[in-house]
N, CA, C and O atoms as a MOPAC input file, in Angstrom:
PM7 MOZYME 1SCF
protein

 N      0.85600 1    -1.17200 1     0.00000 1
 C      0.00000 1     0.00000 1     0.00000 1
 C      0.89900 1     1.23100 1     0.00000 1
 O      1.94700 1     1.38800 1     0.62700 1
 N      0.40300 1     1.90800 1    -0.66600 1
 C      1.25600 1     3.47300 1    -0.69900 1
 C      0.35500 1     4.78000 1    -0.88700 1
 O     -0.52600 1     4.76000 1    -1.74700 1
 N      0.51800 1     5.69100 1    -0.25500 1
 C      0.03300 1     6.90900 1     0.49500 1
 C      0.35100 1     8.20600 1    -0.30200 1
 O      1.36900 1     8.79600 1     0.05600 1
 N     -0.24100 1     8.64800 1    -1.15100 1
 C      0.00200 1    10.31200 1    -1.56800 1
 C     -0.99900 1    11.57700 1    -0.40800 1
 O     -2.19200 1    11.69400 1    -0.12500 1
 N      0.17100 1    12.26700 1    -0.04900 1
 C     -0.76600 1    12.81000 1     0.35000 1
 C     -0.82000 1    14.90000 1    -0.24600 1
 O     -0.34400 1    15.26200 1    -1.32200 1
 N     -1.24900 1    15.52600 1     0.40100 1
 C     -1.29400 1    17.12200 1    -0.25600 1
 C     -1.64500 1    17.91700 1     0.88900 1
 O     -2.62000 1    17.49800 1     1.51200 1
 N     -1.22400 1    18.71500 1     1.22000 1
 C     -1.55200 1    19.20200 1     2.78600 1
 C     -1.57200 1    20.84300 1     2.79900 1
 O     -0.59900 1    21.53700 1     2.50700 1
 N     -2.76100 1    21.29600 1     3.16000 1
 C     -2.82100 1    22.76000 1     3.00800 1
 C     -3.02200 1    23.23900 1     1.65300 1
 O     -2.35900 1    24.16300 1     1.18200 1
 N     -3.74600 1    22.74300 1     1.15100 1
 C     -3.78300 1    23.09400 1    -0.53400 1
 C     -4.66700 1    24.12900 1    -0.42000 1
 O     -5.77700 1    23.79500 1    -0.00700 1
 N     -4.45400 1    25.65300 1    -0.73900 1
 C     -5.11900 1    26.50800 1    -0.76400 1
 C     -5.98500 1    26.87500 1    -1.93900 1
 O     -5.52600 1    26.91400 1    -3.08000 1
 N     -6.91500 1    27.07300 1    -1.72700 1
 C     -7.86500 1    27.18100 1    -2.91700 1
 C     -9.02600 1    28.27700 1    -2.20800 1
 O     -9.43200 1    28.45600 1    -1.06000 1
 N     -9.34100 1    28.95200 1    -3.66900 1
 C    -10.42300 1    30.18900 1    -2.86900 1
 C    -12.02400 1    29.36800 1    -3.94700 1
 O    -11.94100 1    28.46400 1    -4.77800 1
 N    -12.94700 1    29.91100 1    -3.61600 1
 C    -14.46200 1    29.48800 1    -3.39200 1
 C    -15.26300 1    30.25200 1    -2.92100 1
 O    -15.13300 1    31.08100 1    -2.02000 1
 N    -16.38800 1    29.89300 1    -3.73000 1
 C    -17.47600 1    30.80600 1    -2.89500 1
 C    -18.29900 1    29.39100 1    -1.70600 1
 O    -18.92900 1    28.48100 1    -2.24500 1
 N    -18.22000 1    29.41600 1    -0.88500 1
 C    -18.86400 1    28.75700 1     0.37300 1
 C    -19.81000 1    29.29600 1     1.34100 1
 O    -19.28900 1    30.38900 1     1.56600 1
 N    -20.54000 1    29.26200 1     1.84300 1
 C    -21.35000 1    29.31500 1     3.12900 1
 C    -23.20100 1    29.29200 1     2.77100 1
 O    -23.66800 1    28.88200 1     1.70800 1
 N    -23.88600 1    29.74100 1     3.74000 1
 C    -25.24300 1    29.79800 1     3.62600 1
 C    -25.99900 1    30.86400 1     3.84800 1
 O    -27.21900 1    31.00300 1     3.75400 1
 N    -24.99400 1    31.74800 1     4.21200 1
 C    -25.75000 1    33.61200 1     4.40400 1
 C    -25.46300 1    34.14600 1     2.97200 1
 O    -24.66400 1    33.56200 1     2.24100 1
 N    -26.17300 1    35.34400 1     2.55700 1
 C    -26.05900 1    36.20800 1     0.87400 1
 C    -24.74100 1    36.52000 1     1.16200 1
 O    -23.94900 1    36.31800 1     0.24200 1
 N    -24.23600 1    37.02500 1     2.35400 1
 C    -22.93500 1    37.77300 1     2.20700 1
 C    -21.54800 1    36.59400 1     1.47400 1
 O    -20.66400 1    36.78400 1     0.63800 1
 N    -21.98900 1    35.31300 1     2.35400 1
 C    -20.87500 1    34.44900 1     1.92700 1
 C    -20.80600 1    33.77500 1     0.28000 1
 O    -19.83300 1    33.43600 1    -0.39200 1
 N    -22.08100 1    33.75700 1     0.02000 1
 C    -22.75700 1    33.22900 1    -1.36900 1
 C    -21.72200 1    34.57100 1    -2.46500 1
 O    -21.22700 1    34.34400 1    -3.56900 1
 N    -21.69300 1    35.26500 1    -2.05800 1
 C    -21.21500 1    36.99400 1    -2.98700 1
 C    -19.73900 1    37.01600 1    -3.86500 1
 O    -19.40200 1    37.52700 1    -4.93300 1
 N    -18.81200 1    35.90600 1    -2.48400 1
 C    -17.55900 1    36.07400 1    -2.43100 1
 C    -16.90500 1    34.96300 1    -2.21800 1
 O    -17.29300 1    33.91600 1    -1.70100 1
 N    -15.59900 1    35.34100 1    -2.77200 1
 C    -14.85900 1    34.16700 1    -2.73500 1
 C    -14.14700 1    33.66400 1    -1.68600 1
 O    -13.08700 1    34.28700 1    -1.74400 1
 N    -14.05800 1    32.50400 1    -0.25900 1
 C    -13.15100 1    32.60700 1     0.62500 1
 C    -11.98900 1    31.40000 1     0.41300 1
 O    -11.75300 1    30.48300 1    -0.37300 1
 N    -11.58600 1    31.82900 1     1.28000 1
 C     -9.90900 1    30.63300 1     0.95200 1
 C    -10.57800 1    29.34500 1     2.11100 1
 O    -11.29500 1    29.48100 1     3.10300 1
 N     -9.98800 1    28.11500 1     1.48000 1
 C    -10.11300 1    26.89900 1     2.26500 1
 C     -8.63600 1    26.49200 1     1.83900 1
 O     -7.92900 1    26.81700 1     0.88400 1
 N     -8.47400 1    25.74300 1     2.80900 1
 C     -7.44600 1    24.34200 1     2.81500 1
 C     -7.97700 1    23.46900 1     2.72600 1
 O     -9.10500 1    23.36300 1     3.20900 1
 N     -7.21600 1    22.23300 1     1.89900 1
 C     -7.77100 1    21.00400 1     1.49400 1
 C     -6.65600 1    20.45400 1     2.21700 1
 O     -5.66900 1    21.16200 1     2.41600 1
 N     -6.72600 1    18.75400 1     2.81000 1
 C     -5.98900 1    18.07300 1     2.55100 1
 C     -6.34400 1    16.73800 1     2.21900 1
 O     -7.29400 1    16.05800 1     2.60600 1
 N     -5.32000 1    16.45500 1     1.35300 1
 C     -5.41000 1    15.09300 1     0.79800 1
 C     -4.86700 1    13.84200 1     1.48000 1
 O     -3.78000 1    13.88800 1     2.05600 1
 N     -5.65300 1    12.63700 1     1.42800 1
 C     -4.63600 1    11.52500 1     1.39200 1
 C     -5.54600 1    10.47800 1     0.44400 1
 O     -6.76600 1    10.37400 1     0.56600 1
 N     -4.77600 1     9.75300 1    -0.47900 1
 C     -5.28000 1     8.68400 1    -1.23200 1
 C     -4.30000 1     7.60600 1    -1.08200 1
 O     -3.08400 1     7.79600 1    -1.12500 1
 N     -4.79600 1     6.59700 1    -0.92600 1
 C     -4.04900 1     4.63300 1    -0.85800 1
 C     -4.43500 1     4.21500 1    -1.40300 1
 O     -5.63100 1     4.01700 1    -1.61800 1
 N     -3.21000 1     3.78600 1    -2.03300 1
 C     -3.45100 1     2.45400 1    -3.40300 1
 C     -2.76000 1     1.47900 1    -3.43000 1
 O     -1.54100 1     1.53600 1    -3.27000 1
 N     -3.57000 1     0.13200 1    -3.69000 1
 C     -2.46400 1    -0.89600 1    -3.47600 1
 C     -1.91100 1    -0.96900 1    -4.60800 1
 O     -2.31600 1    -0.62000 1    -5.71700 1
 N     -0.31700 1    -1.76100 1    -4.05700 1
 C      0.95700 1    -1.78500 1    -5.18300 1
 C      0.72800 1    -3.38500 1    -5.34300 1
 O      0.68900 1    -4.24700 1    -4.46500 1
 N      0.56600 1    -3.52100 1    -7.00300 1
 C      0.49900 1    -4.87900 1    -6.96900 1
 C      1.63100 1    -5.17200 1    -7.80200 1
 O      2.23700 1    -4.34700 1    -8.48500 1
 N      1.97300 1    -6.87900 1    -7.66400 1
 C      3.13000 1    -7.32700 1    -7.61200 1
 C      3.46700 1    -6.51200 1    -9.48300 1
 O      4.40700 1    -5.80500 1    -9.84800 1
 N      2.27100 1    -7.01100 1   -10.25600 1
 C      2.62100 1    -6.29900 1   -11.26700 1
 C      3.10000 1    -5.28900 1   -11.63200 1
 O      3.80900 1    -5.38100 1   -12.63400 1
 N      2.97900 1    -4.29400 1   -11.17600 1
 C      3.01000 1    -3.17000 1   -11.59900 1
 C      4.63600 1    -2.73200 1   -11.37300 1
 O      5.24600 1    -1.95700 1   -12.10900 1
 N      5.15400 1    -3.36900 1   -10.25800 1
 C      6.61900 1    -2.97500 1   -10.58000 1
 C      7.50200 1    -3.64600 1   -11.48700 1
 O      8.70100 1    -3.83900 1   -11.28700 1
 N      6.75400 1    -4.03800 1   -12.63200 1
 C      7.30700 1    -4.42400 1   -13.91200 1
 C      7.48800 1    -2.56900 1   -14.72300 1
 O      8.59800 1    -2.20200 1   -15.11000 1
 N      6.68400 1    -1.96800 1   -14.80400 1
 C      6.98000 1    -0.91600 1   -15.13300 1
 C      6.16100 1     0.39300 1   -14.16300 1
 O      4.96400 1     0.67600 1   -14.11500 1
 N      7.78500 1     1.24800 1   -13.18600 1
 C      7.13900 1     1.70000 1   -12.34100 1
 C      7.03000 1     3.13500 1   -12.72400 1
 O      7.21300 1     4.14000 1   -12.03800 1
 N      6.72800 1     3.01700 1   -13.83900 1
 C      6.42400 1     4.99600 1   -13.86000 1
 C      4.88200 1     4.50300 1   -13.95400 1
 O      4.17900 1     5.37600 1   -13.44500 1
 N      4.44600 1     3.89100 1   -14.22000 1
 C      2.48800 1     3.23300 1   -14.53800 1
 C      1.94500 1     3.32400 1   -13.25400 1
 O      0.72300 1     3.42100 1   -13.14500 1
 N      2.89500 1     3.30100 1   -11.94600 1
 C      2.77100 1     3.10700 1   -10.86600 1
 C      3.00800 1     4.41900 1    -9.37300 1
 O      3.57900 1     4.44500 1    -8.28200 1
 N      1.90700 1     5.61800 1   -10.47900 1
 C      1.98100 1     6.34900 1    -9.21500 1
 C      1.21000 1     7.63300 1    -9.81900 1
 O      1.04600 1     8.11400 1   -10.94100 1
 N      0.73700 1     8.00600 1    -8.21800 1
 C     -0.37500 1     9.30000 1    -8.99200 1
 C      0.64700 1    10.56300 1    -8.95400 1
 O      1.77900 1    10.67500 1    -8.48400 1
 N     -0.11300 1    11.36900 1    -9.56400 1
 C      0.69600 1    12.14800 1   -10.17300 1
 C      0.36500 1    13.92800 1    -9.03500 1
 O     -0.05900 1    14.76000 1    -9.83700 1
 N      0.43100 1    14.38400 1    -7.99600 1
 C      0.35900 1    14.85400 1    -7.46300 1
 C     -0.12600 1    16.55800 1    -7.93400 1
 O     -0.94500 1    17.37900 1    -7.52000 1
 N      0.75000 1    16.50800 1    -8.86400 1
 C      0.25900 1    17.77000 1    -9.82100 1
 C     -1.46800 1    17.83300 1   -10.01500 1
 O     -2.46500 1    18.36100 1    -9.52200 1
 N     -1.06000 1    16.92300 1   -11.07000 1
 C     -2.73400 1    16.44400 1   -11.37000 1
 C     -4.09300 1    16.63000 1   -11.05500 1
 O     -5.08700 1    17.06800 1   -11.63400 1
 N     -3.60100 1    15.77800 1    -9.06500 1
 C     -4.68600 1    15.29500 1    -8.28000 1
 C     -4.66600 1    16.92900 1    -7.84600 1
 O     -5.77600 1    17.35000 1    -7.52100 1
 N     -3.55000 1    17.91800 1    -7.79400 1
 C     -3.96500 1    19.53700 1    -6.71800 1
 C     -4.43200 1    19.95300 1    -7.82900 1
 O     -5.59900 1    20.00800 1    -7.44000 1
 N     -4.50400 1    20.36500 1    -9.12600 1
 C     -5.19500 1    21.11700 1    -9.98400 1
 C     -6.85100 1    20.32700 1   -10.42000 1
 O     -7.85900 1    20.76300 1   -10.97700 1
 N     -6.58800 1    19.39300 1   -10.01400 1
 C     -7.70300 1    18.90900 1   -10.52500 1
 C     -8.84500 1    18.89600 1    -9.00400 1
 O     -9.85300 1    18.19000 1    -9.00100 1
 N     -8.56800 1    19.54000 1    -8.13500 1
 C     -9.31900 1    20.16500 1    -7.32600 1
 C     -9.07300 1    21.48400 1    -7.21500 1
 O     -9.94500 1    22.01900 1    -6.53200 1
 N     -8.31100 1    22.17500 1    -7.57200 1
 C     -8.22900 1    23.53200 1    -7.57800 1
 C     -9.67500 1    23.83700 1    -8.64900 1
 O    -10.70500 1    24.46500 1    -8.40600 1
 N     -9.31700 1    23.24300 1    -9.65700 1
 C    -10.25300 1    23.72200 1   -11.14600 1
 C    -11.37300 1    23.43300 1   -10.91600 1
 O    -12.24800 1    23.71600 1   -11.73500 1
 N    -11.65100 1    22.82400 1    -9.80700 1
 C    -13.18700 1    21.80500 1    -9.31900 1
 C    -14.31200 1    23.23400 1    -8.46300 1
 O    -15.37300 1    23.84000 1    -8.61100 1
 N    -13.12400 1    23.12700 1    -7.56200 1
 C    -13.29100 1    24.51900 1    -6.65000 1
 C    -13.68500 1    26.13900 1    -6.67300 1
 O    -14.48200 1    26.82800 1    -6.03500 1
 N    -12.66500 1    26.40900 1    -7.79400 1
 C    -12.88200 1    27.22000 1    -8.15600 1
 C    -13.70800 1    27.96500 1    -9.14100 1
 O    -13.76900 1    29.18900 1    -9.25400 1
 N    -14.46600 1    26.88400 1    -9.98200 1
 C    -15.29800 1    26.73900 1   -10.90500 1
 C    -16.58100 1    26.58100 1   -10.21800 1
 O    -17.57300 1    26.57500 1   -10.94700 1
 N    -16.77500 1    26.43700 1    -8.80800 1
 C    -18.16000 1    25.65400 1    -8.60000 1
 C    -18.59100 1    26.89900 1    -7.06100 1
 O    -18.01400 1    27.88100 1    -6.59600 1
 N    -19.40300 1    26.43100 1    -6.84300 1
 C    -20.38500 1    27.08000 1    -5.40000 1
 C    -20.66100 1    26.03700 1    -4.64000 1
 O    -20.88800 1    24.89500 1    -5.04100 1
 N    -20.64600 1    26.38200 1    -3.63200 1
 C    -21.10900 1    25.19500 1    -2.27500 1
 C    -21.60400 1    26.00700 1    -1.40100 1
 O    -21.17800 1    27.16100 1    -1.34400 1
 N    -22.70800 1    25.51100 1    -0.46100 1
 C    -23.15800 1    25.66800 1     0.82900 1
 C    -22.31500 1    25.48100 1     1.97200 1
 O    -22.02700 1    26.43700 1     2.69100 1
 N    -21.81200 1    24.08000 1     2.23900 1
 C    -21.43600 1    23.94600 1     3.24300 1
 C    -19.81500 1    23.03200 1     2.94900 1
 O    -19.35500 1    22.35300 1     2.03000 1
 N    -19.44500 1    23.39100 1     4.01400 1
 C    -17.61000 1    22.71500 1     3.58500 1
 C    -17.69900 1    21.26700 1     3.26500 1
 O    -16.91000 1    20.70200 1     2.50700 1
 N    -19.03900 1    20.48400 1     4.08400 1
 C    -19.60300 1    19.25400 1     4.25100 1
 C    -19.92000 1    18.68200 1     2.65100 1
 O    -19.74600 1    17.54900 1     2.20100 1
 N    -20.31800 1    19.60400 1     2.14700 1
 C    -20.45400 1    19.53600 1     0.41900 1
 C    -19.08000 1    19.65700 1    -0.08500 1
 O    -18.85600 1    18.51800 1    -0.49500 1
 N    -18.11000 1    20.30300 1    -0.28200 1
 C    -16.79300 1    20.20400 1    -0.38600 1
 C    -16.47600 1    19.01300 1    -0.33800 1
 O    -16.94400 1    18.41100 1    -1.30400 1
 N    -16.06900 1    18.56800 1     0.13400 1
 C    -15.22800 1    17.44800 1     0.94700 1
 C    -15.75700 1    16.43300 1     0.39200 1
 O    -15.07000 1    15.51600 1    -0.05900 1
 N    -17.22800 1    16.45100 1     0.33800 1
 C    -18.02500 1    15.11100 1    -0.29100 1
 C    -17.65100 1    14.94600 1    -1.91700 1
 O    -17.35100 1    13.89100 1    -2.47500 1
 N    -17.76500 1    16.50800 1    -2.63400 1
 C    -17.61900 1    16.63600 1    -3.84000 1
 C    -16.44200 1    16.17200 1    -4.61100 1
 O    -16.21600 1    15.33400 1    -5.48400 1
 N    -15.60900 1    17.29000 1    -3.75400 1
 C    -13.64000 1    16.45700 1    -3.98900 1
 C    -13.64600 1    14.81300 1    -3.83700 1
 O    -13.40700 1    14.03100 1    -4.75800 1
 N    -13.94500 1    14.48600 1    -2.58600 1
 C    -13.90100 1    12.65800 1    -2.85600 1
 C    -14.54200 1    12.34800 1    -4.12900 1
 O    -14.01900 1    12.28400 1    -5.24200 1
 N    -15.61900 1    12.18800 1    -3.82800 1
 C    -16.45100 1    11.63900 1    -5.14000 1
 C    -15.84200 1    11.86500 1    -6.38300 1
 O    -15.72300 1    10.81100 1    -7.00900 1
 N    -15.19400 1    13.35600 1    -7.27200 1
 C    -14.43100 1    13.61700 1    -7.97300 1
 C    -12.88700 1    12.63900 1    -8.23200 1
 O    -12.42700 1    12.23900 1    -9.30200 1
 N    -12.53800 1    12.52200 1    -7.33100 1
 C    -11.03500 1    11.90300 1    -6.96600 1
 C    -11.83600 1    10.55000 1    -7.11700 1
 O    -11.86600 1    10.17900 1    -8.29000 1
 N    -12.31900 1     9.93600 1    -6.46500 1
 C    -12.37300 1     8.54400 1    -6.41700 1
 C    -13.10500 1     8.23500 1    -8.06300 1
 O    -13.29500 1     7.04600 1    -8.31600 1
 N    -13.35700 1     8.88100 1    -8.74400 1
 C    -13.87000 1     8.45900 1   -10.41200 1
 C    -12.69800 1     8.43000 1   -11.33500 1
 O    -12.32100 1     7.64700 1   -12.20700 1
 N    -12.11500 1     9.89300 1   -10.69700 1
 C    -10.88000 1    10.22900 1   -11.60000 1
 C     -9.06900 1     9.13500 1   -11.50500 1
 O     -8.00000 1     9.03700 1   -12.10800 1
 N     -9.47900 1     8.81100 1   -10.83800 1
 C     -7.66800 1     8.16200 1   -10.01400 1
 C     -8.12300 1     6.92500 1    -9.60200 1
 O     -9.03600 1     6.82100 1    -8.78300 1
 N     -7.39400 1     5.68900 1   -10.25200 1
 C     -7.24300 1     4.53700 1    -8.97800 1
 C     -6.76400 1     5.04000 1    -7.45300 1
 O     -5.92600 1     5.85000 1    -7.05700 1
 N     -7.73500 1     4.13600 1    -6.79100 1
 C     -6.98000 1     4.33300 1    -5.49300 1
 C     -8.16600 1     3.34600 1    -4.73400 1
 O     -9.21000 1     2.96100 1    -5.25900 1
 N     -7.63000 1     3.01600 1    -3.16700 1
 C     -8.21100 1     2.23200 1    -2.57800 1
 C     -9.16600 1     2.89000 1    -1.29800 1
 O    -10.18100 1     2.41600 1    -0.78700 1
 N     -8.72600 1     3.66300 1    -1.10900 1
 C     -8.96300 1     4.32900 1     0.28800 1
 C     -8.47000 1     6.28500 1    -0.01300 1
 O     -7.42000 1     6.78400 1    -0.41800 1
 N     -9.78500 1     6.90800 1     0.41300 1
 C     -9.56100 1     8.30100 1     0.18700 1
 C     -9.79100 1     9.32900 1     1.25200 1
 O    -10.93800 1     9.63400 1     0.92200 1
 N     -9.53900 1    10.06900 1     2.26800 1
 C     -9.48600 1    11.19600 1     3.13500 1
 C     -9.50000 1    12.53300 1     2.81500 1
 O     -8.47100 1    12.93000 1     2.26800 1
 N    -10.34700 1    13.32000 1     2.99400 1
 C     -9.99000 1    14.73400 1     2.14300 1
 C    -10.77500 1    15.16800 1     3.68600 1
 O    -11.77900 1    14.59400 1     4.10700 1
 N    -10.09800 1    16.25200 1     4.36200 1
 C    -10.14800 1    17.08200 1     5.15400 1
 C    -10.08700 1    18.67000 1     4.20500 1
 O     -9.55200 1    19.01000 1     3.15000 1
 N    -11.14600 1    19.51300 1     5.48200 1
 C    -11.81400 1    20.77900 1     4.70000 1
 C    -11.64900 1    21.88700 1     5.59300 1
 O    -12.66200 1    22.08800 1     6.26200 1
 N    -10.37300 1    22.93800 1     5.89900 1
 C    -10.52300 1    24.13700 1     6.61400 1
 C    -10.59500 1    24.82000 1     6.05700 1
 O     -9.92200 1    25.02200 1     5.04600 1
 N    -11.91100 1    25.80400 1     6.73400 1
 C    -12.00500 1    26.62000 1     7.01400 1
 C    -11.44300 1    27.83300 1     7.60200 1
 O    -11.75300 1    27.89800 1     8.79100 1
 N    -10.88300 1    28.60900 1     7.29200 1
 C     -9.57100 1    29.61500 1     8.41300 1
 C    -10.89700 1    30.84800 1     8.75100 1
 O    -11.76900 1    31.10500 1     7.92100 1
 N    -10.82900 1    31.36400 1     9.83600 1
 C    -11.08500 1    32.32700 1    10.55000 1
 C    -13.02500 1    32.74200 1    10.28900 1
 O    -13.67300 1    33.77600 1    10.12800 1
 N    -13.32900 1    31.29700 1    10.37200 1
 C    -14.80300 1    31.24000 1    10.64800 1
 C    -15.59900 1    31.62600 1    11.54400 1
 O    -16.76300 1    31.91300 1    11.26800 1
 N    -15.01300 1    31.71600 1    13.02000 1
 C    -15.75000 1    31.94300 1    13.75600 1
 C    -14.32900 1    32.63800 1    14.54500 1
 O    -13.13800 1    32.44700 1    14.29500 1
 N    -14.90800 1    33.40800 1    15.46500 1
 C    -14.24900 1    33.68400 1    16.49800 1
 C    -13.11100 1    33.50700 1    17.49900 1
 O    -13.82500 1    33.30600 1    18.48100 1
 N    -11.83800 1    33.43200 1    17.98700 1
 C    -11.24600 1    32.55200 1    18.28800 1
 C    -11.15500 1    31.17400 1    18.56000 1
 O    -11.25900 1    30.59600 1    19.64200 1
 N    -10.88200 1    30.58900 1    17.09000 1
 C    -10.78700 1    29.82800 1    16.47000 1
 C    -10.16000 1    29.87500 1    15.58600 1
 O    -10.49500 1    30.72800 1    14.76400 1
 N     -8.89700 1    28.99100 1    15.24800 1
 C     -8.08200 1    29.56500 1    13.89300 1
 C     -8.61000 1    29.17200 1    12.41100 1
 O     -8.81100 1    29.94000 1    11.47000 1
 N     -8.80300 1    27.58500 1    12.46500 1
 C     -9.68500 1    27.12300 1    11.61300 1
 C    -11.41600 1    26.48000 1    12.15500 1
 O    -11.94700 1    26.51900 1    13.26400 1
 N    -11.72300 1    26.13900 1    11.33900 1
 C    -12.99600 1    25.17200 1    11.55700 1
 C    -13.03300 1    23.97400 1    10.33900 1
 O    -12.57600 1    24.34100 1     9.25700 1
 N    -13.41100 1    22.93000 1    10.40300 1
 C    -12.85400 1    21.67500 1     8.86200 1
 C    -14.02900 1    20.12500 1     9.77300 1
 O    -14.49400 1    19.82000 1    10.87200 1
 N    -13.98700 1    19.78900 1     8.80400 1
 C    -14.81500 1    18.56200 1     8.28800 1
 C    -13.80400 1    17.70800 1     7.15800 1
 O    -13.32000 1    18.01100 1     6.06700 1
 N    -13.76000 1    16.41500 1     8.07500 1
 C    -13.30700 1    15.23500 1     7.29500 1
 C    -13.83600 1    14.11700 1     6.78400 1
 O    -14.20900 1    13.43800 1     7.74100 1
 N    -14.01100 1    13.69700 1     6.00600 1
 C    -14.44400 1    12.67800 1     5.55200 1
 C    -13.58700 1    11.36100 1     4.88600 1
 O    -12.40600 1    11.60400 1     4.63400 1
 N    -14.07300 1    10.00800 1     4.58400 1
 C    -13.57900 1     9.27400 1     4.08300 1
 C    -14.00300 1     7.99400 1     3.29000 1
 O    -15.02100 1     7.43100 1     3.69400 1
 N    -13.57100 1     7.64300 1     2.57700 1
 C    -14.23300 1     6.12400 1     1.68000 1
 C    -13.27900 1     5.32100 1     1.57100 1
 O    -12.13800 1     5.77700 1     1.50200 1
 N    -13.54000 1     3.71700 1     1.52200 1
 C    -12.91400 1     2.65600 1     1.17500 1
 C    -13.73500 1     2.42200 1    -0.38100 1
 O    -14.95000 1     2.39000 1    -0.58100 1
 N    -12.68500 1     2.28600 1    -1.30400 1
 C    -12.79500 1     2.18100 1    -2.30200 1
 C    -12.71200 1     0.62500 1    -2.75700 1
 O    -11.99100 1    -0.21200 1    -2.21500 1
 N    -13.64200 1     0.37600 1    -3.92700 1
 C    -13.52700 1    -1.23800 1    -4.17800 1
 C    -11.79300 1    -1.35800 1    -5.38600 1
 O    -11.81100 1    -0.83000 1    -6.49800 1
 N    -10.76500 1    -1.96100 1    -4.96500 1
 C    -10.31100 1    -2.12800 1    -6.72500 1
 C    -10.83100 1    -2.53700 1    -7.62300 1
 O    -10.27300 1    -2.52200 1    -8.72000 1

C-alpha cells in the first residue's frame, strides 16, 4: 500500500449559507490523502505506478474554483467523489478548513472518508 498525500492546498471558493458568503470568494485548505495498493505487477513498469500529485492539486483547484457550495460538508463530499472516479486508489481522506470562521478559532474543517472497491 502506498500513500500520496497534499496538505494545506489553498484554494479560494465561494462557500457558506448567508447572501454575504454566497457573494464572495473565501480561501479553504484542502488536505489530501489517497491509498493504493501496489500490486506485484506493476513494478514491472514503475512509472504506470503512481499518482501524479500535480494532477490530483489542480484537478481540485479547477473543481473549486469553478463551482459554489453551501457547506464545507459539500466540499469534501464533492472532492472525494471527484477523486475517487478520476484516479485509482483504494482508500480516500480529504479534510476541509475553514480559516477564521468563527471567532477565536483559527480554523474550523470537516473530514471525511471512503474505502474504495479495486
Amino acid at each position: 500500500m502506498k500513500k500520496l498525500f497534499i496538505e494545506k492546498l489553498s484554494v479560494f471558493t465561494k462557500v457558506g449559507v448567508y447572501d454575504w458568503e454566497k457573494k464572495i470568494k473565501q480561501r479553504l485548505l484542502i488536505d489530501v490523502q489517497i491509498f493504493q495498493k501496489v500490486h506485484q505487477t506493476l513494478f514491472q513498469n514503475k512509472s504506470d505506478c503512481y499518482l501524479d500529485y500535480t494532477i490530483v492539486s489542480e484537478t481540485i483547484v479547477d473543481y473549486l474554483e469553478k463551482n459554489s457550495f453551501k457547506l464545507i460538508e459539500d466540499v469534501a463530499r464533492e472532492v472525494l467523489d471527484i477523486l475517487s472516479d478520476q484516479f485509482l486508489c483504494s482508500w480516500i481522506k480529504i479534510t476541509v478548513f475553514k480559516p477564521n470562521a468563527i471567532p477565536r478559532a483559527k480554523v474550523v474543517g470537516v473530514s471525511i472518508e471512503r474505502s474504495l472497491k479495486d
